[in-house]
C-alpha positions as CSV (number, residue, x, y, z in Angstrom):
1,X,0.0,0.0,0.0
2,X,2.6,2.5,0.7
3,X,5.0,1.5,-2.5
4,X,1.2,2.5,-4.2
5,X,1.0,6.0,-2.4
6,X,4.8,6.5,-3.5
7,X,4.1,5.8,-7.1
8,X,1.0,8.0,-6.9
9,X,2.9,11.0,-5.2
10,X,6.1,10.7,-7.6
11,X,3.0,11.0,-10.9
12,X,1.9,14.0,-9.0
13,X,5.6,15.7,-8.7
14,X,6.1,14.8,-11.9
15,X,3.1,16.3,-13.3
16,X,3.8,19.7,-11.2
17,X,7.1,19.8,-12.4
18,X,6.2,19.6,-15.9
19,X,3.4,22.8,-15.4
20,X,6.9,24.4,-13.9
21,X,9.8,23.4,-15.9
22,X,9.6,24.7,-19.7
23,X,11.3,21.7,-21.2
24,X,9.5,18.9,-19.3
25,X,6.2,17.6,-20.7
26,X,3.3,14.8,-19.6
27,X,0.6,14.0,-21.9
28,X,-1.5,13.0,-19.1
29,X,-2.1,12.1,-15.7
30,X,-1.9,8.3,-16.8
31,X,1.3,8.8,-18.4
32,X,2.7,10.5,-15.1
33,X,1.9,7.4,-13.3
34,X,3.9,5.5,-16.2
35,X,6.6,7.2,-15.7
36,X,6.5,7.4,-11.9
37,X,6.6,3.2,-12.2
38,X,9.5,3.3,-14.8
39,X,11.5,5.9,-12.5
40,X,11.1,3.4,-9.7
41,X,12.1,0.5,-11.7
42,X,15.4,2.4,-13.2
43,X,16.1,3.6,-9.8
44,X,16.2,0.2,-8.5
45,X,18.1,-1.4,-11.2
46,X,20.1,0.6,-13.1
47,X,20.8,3.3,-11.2
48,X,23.3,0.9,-9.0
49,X,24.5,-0.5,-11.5
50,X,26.0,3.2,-13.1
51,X,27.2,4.4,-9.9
52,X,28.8,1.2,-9.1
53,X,30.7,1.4,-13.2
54,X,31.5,4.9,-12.5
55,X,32.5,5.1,-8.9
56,X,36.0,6.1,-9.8
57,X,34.4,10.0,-11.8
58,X,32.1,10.2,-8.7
59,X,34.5,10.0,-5.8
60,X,37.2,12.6,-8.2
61,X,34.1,15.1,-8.5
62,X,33.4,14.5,-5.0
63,X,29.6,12.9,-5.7
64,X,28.7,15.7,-8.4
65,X,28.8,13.2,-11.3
66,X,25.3,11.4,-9.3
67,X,23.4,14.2,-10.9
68,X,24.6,13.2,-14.2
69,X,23.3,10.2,-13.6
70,X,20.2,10.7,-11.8
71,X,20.1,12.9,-15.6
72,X,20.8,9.8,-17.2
73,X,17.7,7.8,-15.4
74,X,15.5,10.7,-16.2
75,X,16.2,10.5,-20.1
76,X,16.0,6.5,-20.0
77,X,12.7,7.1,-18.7
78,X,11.6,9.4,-21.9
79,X,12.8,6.7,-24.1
80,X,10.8,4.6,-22.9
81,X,7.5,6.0,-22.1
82,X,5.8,7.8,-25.3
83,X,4.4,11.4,-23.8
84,X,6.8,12.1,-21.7
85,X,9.6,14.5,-22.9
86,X,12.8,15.7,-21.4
87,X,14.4,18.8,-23.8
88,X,18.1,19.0,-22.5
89,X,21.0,18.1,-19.9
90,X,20.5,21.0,-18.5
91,X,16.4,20.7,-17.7
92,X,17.2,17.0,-17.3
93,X,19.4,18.3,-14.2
94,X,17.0,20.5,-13.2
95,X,14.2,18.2,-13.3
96,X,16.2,15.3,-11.4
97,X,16.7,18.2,-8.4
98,X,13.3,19.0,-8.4
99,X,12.1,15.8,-8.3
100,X,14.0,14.6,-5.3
101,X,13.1,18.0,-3.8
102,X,9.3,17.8,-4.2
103,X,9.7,13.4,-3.2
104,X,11.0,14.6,0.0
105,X,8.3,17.2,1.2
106,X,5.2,14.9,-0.4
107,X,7.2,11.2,1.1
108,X,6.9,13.3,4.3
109,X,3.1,13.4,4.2
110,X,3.2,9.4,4.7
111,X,6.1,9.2,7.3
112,X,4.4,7.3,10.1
113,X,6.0,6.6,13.3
């Protein structure tokens, strides 16, 4: 149930940050949920693997190379899903900062102790 409310709460940041960001579009609320579940599932796969492959670049730029690739994730993720467009590094970047950003205050909503 709560791996549901996360999926649901990461469609809804993504859909606010594509009102926000100029280069970051969602065809729907349907797709934003797509995307939310493809996130998750790059996040837990892939995601390891490229910081364990380029662990060398992150620890010489002091961990500033994850937001390349937390960049990388995002623009797998508009390969894959159809409606959901990234224009750019730079808004990639952006959008990846945001994202985490906007996770943290809405995850905090369902914090239970």
């Amino acid at each position: 149930m709560n791996f549901i409310l996360r999926l649901l709460l990461t469609a809804l940041a993504v859909v606010i940050l594509a009102k926000i960001l100029p280069g970051v579009s969602v065809d729907s609320y349907w797709t934003a949920i797509i995307v939310a579940l493809v996130l998750a599932l790059l996040n837990f796969i892939v995601k390891p693997l490229l910081i364990l492959f380029t662990l060398p670049v992150t620890i010489l730029t002091l961990g500033l190379f994850l937001l390349v690739i937390n960049a990388i994730i995002i623009f797998m993720a508009d390969g894959f899903v159809g409606g959901f467009d990234v224009d750019g590094w730079f808004i990639a970047i952006i959008f990846s900062l945001l994202l985490s950003l906007v996770q943290s205050l809405l995850f905090s909503i369902l914090k239970t102790d």
